[in-house]
MARPA-980667 format. One record per residue (C-alpha): residue number from 1; residue in one letter; x, y, z. Coordinates in Angstrom, 1 decimal, decimal comma. Example, Ala and Ser with C-alpha at 12.3 -4.5 7.8 and 13.67 -1.06 7.14 Angstrom:
MARPA-980667
<voza><resi>1</resi><resn>a</resn><xx>12,3</xx><yy>-4,5</yy><zz>7,8</zz></voza>
<voza><resi>2</resi><resn>s</resn><xx>13,7</xx><yy>-1,1</yy><zz>7,1</zz></voza>
END
This chain:
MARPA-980667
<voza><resi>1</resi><resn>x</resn><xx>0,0</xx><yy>0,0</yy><zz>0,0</zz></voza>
<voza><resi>2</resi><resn>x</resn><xx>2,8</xx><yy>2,3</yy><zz>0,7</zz></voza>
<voza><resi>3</resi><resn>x</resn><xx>4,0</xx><yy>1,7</yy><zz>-2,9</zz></voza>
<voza><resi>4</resi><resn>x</resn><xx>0,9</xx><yy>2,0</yy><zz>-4,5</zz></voza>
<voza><resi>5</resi><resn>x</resn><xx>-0,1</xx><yy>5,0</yy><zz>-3,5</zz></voza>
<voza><resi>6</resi><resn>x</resn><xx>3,0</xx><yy>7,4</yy><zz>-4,3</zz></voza>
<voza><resi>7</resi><resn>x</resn><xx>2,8</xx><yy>5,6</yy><zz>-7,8</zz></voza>
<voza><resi>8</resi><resn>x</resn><xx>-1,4</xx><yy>6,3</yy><zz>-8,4</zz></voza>
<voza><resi>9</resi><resn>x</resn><xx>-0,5</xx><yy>10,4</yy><zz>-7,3</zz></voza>
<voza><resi>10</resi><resn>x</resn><xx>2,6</xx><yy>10,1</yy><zz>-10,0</zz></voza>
<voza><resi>11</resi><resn>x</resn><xx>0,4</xx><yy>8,9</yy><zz>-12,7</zz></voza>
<voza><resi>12</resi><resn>x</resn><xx>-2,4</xx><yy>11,8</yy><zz>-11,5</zz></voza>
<voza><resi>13</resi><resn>x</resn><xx>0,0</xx><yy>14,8</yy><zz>-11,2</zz></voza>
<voza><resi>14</resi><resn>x</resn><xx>1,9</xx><yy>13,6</yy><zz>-14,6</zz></voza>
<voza><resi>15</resi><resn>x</resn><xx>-0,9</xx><yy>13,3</yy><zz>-16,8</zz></voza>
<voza><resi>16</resi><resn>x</resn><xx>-0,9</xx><yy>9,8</yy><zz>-17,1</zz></voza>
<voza><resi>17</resi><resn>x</resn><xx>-2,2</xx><yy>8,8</yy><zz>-20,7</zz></voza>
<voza><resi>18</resi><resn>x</resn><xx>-5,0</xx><yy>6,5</yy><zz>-18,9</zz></voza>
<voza><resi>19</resi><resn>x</resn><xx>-6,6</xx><yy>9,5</yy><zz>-17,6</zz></voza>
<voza><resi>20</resi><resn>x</resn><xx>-5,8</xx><yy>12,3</yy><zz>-20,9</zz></voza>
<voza><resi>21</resi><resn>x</resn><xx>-9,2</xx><yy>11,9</yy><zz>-22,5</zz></voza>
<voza><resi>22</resi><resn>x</resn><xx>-8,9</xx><yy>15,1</yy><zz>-24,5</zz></voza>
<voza><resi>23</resi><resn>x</resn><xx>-8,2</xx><yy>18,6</yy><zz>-23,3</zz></voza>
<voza><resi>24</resi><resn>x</resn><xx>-10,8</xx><yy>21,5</yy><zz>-22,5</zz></voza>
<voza><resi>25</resi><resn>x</resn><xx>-11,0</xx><yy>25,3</yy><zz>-23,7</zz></voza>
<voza><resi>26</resi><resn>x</resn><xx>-13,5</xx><yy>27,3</yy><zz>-21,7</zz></voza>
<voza><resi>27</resi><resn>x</resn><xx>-14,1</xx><yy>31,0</yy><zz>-22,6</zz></voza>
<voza><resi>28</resi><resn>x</resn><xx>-17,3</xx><yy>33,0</yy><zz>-22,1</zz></voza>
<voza><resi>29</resi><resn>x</resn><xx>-19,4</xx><yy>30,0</yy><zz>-20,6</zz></voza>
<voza><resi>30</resi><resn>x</resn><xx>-18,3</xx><yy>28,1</yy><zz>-24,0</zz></voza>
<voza><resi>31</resi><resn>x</resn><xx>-16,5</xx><yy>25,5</yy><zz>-23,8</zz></voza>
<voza><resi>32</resi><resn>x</resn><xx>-14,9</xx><yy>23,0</yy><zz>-26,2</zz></voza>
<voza><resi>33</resi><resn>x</resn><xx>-13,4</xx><yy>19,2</yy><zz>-25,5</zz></voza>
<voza><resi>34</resi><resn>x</resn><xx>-10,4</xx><yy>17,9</yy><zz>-27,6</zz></voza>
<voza><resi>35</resi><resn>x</resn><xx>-10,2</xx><yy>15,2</yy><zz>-29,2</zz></voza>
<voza><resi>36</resi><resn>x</resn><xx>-8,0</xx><yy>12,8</yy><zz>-27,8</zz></voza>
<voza><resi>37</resi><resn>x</resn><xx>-4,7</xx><yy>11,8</yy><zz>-29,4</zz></voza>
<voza><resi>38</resi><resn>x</resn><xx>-5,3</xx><yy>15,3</yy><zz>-31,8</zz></voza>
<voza><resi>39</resi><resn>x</resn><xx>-3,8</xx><yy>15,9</yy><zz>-34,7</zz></voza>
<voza><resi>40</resi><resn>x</resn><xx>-4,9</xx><yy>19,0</yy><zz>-35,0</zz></voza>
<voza><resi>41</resi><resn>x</resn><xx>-5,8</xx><yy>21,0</yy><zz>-31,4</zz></voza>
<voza><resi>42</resi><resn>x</resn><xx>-8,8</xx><yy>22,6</yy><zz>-30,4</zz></voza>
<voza><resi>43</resi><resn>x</resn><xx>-9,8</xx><yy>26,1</yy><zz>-31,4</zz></voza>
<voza><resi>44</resi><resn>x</resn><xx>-11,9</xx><yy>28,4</yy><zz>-29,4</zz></voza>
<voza><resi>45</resi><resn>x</resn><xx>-12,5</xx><yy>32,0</yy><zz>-30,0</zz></voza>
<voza><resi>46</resi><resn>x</resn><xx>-14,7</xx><yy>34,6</yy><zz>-29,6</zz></voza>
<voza><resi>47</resi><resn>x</resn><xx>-15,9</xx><yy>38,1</yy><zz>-30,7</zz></voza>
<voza><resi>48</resi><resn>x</resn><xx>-18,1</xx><yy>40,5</yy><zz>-29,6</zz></voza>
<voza><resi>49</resi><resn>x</resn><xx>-18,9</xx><yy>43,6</yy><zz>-31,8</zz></voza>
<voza><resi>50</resi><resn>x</resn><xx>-21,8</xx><yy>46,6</yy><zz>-31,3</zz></voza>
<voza><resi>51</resi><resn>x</resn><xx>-23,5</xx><yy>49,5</yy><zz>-32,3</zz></voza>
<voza><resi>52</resi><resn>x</resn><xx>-25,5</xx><yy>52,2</yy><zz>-30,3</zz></voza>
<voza><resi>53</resi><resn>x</resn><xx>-27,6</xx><yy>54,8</yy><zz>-31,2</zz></voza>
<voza><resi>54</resi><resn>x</resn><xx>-28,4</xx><yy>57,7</yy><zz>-28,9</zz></voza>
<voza><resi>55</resi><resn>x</resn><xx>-32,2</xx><yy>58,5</yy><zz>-29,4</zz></voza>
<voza><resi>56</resi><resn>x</resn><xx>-33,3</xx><yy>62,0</yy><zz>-27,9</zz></voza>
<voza><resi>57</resi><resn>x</resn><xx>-36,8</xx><yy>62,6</yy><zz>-26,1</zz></voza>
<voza><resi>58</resi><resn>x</resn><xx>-39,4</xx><yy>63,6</yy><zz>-28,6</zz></voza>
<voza><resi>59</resi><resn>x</resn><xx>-38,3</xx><yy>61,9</yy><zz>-31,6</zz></voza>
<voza><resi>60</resi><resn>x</resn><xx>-40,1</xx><yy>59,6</yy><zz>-33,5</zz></voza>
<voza><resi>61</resi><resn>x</resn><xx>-39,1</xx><yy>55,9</yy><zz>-34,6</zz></voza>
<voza><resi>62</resi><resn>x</resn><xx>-41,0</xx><yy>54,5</yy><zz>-37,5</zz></voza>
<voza><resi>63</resi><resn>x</resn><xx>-40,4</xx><yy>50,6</yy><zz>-38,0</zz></voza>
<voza><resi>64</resi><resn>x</resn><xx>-42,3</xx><yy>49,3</yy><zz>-41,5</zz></voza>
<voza><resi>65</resi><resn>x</resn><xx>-43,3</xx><yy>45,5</yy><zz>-41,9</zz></voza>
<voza><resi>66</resi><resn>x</resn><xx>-43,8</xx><yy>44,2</yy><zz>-44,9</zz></voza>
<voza><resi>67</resi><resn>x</resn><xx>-45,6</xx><yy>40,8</yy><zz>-45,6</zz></voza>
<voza><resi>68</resi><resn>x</resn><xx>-45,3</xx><yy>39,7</yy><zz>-49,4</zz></voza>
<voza><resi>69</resi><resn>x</resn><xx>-48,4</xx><yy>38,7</yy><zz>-50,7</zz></voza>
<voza><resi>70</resi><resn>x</resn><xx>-49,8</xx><yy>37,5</yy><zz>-54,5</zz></voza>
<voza><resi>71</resi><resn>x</resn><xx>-51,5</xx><yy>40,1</yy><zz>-54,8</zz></voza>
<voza><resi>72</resi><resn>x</resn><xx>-50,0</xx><yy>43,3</yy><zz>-53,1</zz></voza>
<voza><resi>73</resi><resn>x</resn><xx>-47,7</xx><yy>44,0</yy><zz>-50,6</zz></voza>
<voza><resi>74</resi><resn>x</resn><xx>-49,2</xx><yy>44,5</yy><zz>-46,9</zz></voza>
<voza><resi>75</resi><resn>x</resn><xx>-47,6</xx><yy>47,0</yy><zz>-44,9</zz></voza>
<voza><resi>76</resi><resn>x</resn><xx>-47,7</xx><yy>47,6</yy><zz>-41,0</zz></voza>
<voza><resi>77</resi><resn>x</resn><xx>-46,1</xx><yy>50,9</yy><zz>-40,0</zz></voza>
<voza><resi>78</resi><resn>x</resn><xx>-45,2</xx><yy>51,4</yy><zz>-35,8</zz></voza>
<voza><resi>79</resi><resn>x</resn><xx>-44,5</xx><yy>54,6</yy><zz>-34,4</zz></voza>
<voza><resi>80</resi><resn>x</resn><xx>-42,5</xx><yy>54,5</yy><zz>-31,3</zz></voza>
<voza><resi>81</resi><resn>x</resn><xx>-42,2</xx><yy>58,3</yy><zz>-29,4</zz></voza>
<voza><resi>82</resi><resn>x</resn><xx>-40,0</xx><yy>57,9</yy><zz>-26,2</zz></voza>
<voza><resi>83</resi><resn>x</resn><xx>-40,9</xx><yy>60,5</yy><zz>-23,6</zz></voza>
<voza><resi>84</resi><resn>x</resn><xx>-37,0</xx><yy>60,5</yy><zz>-22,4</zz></voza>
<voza><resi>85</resi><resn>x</resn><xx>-33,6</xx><yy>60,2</yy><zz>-23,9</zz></voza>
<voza><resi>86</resi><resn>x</resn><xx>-32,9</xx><yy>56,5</yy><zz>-24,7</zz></voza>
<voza><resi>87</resi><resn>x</resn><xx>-30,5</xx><yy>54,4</yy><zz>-26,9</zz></voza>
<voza><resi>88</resi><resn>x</resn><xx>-30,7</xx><yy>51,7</yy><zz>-29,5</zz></voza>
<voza><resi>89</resi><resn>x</resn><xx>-28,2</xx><yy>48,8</yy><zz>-29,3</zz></voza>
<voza><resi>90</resi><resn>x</resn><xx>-27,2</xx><yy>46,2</yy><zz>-31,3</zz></voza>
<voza><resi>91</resi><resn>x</resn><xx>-25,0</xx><yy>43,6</yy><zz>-30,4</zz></voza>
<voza><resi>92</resi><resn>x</resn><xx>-22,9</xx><yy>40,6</yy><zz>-32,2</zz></voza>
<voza><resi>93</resi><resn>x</resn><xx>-21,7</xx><yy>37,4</yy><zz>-30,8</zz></voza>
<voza><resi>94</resi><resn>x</resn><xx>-19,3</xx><yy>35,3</yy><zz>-32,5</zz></voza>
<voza><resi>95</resi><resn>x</resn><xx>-18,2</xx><yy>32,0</yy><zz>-31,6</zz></voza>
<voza><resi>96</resi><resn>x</resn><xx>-15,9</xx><yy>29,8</yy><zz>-33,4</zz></voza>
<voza><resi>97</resi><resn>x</resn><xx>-15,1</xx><yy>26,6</yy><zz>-31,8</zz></voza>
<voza><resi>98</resi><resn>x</resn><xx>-13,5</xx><yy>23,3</yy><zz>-33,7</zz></voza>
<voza><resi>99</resi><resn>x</resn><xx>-13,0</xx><yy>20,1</yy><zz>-31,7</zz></voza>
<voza><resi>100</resi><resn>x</resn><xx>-9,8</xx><yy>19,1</yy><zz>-33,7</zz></voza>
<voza><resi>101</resi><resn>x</resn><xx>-9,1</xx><yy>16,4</yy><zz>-35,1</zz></voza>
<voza><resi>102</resi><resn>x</resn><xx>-8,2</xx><yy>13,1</yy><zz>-34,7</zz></voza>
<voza><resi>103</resi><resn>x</resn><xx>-4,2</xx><yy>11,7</yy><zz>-35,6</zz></voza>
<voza><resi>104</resi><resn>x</resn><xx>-5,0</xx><yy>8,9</yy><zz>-37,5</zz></voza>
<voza><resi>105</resi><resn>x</resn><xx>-1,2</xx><yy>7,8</yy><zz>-37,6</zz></voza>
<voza><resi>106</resi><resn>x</resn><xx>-1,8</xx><yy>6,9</yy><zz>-33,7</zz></voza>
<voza><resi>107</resi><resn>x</resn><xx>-4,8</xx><yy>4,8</yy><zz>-34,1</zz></voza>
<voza><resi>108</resi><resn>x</resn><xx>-3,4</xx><yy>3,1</yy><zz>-37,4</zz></voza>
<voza><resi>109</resi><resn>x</resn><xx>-0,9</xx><yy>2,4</yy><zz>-35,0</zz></voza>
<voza><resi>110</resi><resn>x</resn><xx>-3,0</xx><yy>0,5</yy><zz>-32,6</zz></voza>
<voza><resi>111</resi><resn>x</resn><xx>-4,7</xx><yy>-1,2</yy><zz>-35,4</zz></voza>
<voza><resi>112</resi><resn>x</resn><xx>-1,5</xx><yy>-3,0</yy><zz>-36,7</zz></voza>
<voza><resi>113</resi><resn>x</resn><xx>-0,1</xx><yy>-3,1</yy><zz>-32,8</zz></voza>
<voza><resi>114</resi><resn>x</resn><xx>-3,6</xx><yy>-5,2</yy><zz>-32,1</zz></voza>
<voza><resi>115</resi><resn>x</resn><xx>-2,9</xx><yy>-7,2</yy><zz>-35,2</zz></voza>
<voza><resi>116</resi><resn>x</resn><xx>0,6</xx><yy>-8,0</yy><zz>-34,7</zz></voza>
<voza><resi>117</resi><resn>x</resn><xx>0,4</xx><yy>-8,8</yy><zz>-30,8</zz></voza>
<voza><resi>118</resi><resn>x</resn><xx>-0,1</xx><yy>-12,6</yy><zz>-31,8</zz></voza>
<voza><resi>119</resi><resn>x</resn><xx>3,7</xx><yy>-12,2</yy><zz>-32,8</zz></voza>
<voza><resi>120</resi><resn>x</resn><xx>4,9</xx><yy>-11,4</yy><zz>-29,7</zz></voza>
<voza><resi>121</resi><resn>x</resn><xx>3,1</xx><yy>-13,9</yy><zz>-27,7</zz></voza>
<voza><resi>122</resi><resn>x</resn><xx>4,5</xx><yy>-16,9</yy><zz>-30,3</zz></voza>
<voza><resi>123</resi><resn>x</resn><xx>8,2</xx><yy>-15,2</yy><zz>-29,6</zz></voza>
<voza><resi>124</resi><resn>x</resn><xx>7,4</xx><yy>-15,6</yy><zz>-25,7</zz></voza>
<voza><resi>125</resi><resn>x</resn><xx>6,4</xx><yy>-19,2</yy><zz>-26,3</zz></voza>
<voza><resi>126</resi><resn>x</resn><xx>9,2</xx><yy>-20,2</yy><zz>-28,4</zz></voza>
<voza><resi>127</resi><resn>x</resn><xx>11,7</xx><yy>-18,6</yy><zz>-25,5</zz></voza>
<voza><resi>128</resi><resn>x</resn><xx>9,5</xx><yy>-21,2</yy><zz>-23,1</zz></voza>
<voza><resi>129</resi><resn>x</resn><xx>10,0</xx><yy>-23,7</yy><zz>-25,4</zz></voza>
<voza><resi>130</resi><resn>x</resn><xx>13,3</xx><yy>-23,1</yy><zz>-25,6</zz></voza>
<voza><resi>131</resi><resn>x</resn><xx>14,0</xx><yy>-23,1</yy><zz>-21,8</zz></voza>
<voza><resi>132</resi><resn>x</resn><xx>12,1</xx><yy>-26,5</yy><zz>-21,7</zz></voza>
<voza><resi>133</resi><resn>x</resn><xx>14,8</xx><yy>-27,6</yy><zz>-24,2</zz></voza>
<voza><resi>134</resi><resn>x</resn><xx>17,2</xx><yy>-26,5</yy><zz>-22,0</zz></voza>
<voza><resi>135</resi><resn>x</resn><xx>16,0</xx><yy>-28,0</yy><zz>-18,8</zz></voza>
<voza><resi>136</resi><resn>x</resn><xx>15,5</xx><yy>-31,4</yy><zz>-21,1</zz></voza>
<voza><resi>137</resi><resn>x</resn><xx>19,2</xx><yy>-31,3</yy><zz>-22,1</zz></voza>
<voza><resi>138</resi><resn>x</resn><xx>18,2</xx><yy>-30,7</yy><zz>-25,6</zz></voza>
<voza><resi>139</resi><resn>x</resn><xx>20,7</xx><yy>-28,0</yy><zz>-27,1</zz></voza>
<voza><resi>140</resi><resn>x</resn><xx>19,5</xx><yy>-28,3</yy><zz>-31,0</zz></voza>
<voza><resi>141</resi><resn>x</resn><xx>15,6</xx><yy>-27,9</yy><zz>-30,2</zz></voza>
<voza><resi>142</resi><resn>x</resn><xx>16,6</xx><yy>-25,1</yy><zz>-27,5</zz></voza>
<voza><resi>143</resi><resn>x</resn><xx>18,9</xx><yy>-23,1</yy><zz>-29,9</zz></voza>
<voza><resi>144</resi><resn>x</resn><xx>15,7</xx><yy>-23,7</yy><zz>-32,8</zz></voza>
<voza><resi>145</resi><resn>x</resn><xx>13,5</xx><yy>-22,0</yy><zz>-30,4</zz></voza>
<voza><resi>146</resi><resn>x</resn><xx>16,0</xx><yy>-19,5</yy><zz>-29,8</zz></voza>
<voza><resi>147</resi><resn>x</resn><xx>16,2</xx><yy>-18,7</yy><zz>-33,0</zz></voza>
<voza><resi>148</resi><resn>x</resn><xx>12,5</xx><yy>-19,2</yy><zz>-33,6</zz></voza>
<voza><resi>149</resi><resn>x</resn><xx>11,5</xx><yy>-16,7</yy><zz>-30,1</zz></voza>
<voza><resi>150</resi><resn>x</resn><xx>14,3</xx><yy>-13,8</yy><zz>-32,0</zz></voza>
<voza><resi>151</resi><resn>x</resn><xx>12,4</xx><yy>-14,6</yy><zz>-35,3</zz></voza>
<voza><resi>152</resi><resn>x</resn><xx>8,8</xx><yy>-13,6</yy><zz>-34,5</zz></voza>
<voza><resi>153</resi><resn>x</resn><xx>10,4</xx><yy>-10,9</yy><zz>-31,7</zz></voza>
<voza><resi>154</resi><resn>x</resn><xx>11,9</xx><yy>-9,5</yy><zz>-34,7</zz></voza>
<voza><resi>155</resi><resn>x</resn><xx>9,2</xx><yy>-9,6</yy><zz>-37,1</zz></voza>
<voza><resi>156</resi><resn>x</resn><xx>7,1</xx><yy>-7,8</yy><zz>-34,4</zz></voza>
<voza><resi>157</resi><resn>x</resn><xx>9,6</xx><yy>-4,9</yy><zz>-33,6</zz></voza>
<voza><resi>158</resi><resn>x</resn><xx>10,6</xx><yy>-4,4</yy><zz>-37,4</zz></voza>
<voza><resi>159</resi><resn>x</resn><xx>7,8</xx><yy>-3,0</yy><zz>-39,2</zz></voza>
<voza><resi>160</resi><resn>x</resn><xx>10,3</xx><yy>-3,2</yy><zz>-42,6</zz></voza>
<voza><resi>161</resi><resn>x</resn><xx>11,4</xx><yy>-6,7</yy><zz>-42,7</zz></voza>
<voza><resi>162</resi><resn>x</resn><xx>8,6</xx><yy>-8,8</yy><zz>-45,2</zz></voza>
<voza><resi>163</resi><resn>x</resn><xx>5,5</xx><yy>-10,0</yy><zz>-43,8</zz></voza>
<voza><resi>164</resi><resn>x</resn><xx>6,5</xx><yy>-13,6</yy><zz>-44,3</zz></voza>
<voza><resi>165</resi><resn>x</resn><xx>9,8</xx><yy>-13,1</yy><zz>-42,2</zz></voza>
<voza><resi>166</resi><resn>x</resn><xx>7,7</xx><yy>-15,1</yy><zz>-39,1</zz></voza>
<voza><resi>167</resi><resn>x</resn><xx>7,8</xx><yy>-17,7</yy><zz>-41,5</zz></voza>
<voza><resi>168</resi><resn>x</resn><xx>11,2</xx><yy>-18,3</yy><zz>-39,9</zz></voza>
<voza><resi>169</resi><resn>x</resn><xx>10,5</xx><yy>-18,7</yy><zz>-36,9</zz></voza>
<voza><resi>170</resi><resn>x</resn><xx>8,0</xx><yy>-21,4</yy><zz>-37,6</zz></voza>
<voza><resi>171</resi><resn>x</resn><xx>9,9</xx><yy>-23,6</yy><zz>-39,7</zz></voza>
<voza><resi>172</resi><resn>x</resn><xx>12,6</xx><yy>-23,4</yy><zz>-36,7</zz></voza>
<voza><resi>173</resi><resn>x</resn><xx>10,2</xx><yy>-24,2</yy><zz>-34,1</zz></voza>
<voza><resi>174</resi><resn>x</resn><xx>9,3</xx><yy>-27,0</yy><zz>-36,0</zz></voza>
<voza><resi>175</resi><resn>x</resn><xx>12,2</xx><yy>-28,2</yy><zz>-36,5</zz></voza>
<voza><resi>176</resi><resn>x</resn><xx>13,3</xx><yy>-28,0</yy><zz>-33,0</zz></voza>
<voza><resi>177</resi><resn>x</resn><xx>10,4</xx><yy>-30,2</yy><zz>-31,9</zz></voza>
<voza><resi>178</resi><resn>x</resn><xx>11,0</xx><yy>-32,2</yy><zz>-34,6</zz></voza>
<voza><resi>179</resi><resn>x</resn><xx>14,1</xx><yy>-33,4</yy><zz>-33,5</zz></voza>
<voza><resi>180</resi><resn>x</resn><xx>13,1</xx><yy>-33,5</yy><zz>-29,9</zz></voza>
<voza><resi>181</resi><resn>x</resn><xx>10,0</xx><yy>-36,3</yy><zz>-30,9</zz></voza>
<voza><resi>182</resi><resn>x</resn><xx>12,1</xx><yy>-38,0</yy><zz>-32,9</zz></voza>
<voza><resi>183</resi><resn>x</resn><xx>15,3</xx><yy>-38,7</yy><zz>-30,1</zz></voza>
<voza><resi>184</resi><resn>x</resn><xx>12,0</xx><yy>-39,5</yy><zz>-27,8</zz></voza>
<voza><resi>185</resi><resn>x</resn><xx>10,9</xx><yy>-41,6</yy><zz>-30,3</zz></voza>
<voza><resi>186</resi><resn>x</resn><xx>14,3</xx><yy>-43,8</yy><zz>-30,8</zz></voza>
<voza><resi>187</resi><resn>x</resn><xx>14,7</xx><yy>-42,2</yy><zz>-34,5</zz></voza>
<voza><resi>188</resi><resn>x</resn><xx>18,2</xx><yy>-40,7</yy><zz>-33,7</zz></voza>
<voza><resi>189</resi><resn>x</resn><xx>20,4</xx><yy>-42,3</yy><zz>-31,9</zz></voza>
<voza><resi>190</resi><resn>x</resn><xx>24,3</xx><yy>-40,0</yy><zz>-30,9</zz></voza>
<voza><resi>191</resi><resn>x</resn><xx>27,4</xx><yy>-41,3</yy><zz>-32,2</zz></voza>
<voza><resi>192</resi><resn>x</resn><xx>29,4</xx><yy>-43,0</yy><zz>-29,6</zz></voza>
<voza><resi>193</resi><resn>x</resn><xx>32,3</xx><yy>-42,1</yy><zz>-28,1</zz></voza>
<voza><resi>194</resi><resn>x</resn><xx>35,6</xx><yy>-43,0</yy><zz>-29,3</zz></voza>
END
């Protein structure tokens, strides 16, 4: 417990990648959420513009509506007299927010890091394999699975050797069992000491 919990408040205060769901930008109770792994980051901004218009006491505001018909045109006039100095405003909020977007290189990434996992766990079997060799007294079958294990290691590492490179590893796994069935089986038998 001791451990643990210095190594959980490391991963909070350092932005562990388990907890980085996408940023935020707040401004002007707007706020926008980034995408995680971005390629291109969030944008937020905003822009106010006005205009006022003082309006003395006395004057007279005329506002026309107009509703289009077949026929004619209907019009409604308003006449608006304000008994003390007032003011017209108009007012313009812009937002432009954009989300990002999305790296693809990371999640091809994970795509062909899914699909190339199998690798890996057939190079960790062949290094068992091996040490069973090993533990069996077999030295051929353990240095096949050697070989094999740095095979499929290699072709899941190197993302420019050829796709049939595991092919390697295979053939050396099978011969290393091969020989190991057929000593067990009385098929080979050593040369005898001189």
């Amino acid at each position: 417990m001791r451990i643990l919990l210095p190594v959980i408040a490391l991963c909070l205060l350092s932005g562990c990648s388990l907890f980085n769901r996408g940023g935020k930008i707040s401004t002007g109770g707007v706020t926008v959420t980034a995408q995680p792994d971005a390629g291109k980051p969030a944008t937020l901004s905003t822009a106010e513009a006005g205009t006022s218009m003082a309006i003395p006491a006395g004057s007279t505001i005329k506002v026309t509506q107009t509703e289009a018909t077949p026929a004619s045109p209907a019009t409604t006039v308003t006449e608006i007299v304000p008994s003390a100095p007032t003011e017209i405003r108009h007012t313009e909020k812009k937002v432009n927010a954009d989300s990002g977007t999305v790296d693809t290189s990371v999640a091809l990434k994970k795509i062909e890091a899914a699909e190339s996992r199998v690798l890996l766990y057939v190079a960790i079997g062949a290094a068992l394999l091996g040490g069973f060799f090993v533990w069996a007294q077999y030295p051929t079958p353990a240095i096949a699975c050697g070989v094999a294990s740095a095979a499929f290691f290699m072709a899941w590492k190197l993302s420019d050797l050829p796709d049939w490179f595991w092919a390697v590893g295979a053939v050396a796994i099978a011969a290393g069992i091969a020989i190991y069935l057929g000593h067990k089986r009385g098929l080979y038998e050593p040369v005898p000491e001189k």
